[in-house]
MIVEX-645292 format. One record per residue (C-alpha): residue in three letters; z, x, y. Coordinates in steps of 0.02 Angstrom, whole numbers, plus 32768, in hexadecimal, padded with zeros to 4 digits. Layout:
N
ALAZXY;...
//
This chain:
89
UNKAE66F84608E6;UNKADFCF851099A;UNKADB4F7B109F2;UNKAD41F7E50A76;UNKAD64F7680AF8;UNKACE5F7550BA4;UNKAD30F6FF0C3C;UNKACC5F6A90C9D;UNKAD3EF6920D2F;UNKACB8F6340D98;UNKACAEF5910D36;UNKAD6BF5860D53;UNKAD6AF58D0DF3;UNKAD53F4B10E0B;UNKADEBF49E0D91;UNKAE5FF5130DDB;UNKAE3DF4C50EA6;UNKAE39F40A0E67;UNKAED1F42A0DC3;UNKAF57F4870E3C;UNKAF84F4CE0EDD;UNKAF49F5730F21;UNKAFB5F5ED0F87;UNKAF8EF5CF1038;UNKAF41F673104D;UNKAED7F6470FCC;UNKAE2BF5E90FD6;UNKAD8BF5AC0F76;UNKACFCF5E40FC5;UNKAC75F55B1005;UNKABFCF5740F6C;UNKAC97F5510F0A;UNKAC77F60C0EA5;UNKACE9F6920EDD;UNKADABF6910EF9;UNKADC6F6D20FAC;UNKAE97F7150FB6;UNKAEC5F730107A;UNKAE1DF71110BC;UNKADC3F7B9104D;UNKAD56F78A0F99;UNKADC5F7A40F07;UNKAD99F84F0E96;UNKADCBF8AB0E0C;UNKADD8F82D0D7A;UNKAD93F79D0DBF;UNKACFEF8060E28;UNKAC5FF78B0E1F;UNKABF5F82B0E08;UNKAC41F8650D66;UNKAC4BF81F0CC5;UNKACE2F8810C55;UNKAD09F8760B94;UNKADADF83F0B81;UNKADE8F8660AC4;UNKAE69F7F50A84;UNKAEE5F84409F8;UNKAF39F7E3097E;UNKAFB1F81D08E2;UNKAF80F789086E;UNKAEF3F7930816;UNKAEE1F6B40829;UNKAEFDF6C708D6;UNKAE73F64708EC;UNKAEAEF5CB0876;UNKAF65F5EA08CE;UNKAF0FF5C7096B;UNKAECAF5230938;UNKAF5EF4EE08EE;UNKAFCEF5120976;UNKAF4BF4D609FE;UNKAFADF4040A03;UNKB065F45E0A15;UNKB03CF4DA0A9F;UNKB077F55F0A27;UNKB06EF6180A69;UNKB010F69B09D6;UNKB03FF74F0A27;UNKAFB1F7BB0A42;UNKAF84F8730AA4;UNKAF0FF8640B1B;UNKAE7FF8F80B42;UNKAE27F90A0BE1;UNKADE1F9940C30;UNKAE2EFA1C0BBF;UNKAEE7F9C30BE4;UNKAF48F9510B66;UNKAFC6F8E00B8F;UNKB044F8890B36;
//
C-alpha cells in the first residue's frame, strides 16, 4: 500500500529553531525560510526550489487505522521509504 507524502520543509522551519537546538554551524536564515549548514543554503532534500514526491510503503493493508491507533503510545509502524528512484528501509 503507497502513501504519497509532500514535505513542506519550510513551514517547519519556526518549530525546529524555537522546539530544539541547532548545530552551531547551523542557522535560520533572516526571513526565517531556508536552513543555512556552515554558512551555504541547504540542498538536495530540503532545496526551497524543488518540491519531491516522497512515497511511503507500508505492508499492512490498515496501515492508517494502525497509525491512528498507535498515534497516543508513540508506537513505530515500519515502512520503505521512495525518493528519487532510492528506497530506504
Amino acid at each position: 500500500m503507497k502513501k504519497l507524502v509532500h514535505i513542506l520543509f519550510i513551514s517547519f522551519l519556526p518549530f525546529i529553531s524555537s522546539a530544539q537546538s541547532l548545530p552551531d554551524q547551523w542557522t535560520i536564515s533572516t526571513d526565517g525560510h531556508r536552513m543555512i549548514t556552515g554558512g551555504i543554503p541547504a540542498t538536495g532534500l530540503y532545496d526551497s526550489a524543488s518540491i519531491r514526491s516522497i512515497y511511503l510503503n507500508f505492508s499492512q493493508a490498515n496501515y492508517w487505522q494502525l497509525l491512528t491507533q498507535n498515534y497516543q503510545t508513540h508506537t513505530d509502524l515500519l515502512a520503505t521509504m521512495q525518493v528519487d528512484g532510492l528506497t530506504y528501509d
